[in-house]
C-alpha positions in Angstrom: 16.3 -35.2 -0.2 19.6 -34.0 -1.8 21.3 -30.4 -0.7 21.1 -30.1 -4.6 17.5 -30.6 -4.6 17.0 -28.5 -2.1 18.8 -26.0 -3.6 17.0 -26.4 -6.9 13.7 -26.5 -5.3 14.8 -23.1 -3.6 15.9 -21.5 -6.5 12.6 -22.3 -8.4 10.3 -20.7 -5.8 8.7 -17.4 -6.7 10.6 -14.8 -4.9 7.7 -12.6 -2.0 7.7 -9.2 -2.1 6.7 -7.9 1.2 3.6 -5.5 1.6 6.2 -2.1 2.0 8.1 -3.0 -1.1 4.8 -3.3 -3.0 3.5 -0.2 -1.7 7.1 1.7 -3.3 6.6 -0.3 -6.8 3.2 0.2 -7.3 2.7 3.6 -5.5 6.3 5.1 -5.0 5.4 5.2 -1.4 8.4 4.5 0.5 6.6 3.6 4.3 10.4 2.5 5.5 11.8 5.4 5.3 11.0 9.2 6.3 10.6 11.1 3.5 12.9 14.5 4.9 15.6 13.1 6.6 15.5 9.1 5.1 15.6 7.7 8.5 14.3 4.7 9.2 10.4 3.9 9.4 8.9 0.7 11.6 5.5 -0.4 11.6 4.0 -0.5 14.7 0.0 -1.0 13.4 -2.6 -1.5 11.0 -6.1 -0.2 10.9 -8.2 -2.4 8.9 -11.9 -2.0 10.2 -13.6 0.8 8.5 -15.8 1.9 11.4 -12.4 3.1 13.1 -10.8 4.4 10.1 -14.0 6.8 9.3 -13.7 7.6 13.2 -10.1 8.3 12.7 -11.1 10.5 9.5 -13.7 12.0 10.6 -11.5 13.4 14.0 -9.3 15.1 10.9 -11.8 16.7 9.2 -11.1 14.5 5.9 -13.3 12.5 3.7 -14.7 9.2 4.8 -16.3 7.9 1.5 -14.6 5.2 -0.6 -15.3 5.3 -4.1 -17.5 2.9 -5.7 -17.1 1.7 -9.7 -19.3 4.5 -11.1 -17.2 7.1 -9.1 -13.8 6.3 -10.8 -15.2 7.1 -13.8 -16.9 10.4 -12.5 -13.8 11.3 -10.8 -11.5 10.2 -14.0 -13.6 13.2 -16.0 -13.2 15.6 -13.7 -9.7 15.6 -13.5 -9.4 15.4 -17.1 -11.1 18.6 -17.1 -9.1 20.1 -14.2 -5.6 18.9 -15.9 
């Protein structure tokens, strides 16, 4: 194959986004930087299982449930009626 080729077939490709910059788009959660001083943030883990992440919730005293379809909308009117 050509450098040309190559170059067109690179060029082509759908650029990734990686998971932080998705995260700032969609959320505006910057997880790279800290928010006070704009220093820079690494990764070091993920907790995916939900067993340890209602542990982990549970230790701090905040809520464990994950909302369900019928709950968006429950939730949706009550803060239509706080706001």
């Amino acid at each position: 194959m050509s450098v040309e080729a190559l170059s067109a077939c690179a060029h082509d490709r759908a650029a990734r986004i990686s998971w932080a910059g998705l995260l700032k788009r969609v959320f505006e959660i910057d997880v790279e930087h800290f928010p006070n001083c704009g220093g820079a943030l690494k990764i070091i883990a993920a907790i995916l299982e939900s067993p340890v992440i209602e542990q982990i919730l549970t230790h701090l005293g905040l809520q464990t449930w994950r909302p369900g379809c019928g709950d968006w909308l429950r939730l949706a009117r009550v803060a239509s009626r706080e706001g």
